[in-house]
N, C-alpha and C positions, 0 to 999 in steps of 0.2 A: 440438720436436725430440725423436723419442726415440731412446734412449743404449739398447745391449745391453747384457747383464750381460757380456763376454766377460772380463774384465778378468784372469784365471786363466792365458788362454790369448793373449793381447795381449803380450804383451811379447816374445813369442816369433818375431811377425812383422812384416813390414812394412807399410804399405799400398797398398791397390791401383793400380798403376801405378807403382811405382818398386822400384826394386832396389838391390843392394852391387854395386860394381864391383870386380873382382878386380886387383891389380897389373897383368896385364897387360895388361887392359880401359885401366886407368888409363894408361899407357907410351904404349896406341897414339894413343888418343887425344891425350896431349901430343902424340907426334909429330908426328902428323897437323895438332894446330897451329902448331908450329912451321912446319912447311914452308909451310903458308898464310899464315903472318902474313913469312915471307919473302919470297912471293910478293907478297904484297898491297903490303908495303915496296919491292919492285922496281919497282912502279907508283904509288907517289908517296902512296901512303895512310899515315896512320898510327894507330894504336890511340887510343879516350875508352874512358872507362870512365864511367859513366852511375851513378847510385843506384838503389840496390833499391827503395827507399821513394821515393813522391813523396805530396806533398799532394793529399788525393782529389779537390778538387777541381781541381787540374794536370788528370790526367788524364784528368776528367771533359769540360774546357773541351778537348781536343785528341781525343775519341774518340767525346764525345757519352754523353749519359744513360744510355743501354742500358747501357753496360760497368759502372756503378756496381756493377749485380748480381750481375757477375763477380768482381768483384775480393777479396782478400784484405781486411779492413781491418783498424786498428788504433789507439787512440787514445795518442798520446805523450801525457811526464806535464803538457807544456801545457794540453793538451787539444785540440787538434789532430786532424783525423780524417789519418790516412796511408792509403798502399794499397802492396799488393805489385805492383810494375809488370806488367803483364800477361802481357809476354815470359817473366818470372821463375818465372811457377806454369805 
């Protein structure tokens, strides 16, 4: 892997494909889920909230080999390999 020398001029920006959301970006947004997650409660659902992290091979076993590639990894201080779930990145 090579590494640019940018490092002068790095701090200054983001990277490619994400942005800062301004308050009102942020406002519409909640809104928007609020009304959906009202909706979605009128119809008998209700909200999980899921981990960011799973054990890579979780993931592995549910999506198949190919995804290994993709994924974020990361080793906890077990030694553990984790991943950043797919949906997530």
């Amino acid at each position: 892997m090579r590494i640019r020398n940018t490092q002068a001029a790095r701090w200054r920006h983001l990277p490619a494909g994400v942005r800062d959301q301004t308050a009102d970006d942020v406002a519409r947004r909640r809104g928007l889920e609020g009304r959906l997650q009202e909706l979605f409660a009128r119809w008998g659902y209700a909200e999980v909230a899921t981990p960011t992290l799973e054990f890579l091979e979780t993931l592995v076993q549910g999506a198949g080999p190919a995804i290994a590639d993709r994924l974020l990894k990361l080793v906890d201080s077990g030694g553990e390999v984790l991943a950043l779930r797919p949906e997530m990145s």
